[in-house]
Structure formats: structure tokens, C-alpha cells
N, C-alpha and C positions, 0 to 999 in steps of 0.2 A: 504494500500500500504506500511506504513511504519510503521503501528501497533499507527498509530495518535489517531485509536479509542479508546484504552482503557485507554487513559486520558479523564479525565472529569473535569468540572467545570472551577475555572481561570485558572488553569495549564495547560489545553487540550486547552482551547482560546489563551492563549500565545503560546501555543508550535504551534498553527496550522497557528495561525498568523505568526511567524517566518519561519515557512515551506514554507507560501504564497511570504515572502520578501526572502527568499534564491532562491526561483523556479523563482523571481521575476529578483533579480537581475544576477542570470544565462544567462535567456534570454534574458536580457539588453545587458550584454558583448557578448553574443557569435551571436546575430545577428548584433552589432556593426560591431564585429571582422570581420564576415562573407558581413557587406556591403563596410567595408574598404577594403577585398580584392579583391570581385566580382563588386561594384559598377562603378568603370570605365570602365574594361570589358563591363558592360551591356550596359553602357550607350553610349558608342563607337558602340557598336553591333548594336544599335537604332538608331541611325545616320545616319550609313550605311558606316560606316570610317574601 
């Protein structure tokens, strides 16, 4: 996907690890973001208010 393969050994282990904690902390913020602004909404929705 992003040519991760043709590292090898510690360098290809760090770098893939780092990939993991970028794509990691991506999806931390942007479904935060996404339940800071939809979570009331829904939760109102549920209610029936």
C-alpha cells in the first residue's frame, strides 16, 4: 500500500510499527471528533426528544 514491503528487518519492524500508531492515532481523533459532533444528535434521536 505504501511500499512498507520492501523494508526488511529492524527498519521494516519500526517503520511498520509506526504506520500501525499513525493509522492508530488517526482513528482515535477522527472518530472522537466524529462522536463529539454526532453523539448528542444520536443520543436525543434514541430518546425520542
Amino acid at each position: 500500500m505504501f511500499g512498507l514491503e520492501a523494508a526488511a528487518g529492524p527498519t521494516g519492524a519500526a517503520i511498520l510499527i509506526g504506520a500501525v500508531l499513525v493509522e492508530a492515532l488517526v482513528l482515535y481523533v477522527g472518530y472522537g471528533l466524529l462522536e463529539s459532533a454526532l453523539g448528542p444528535k444520536i443520543a436525543r434521536m434514541l430518546r425520542g426528544e
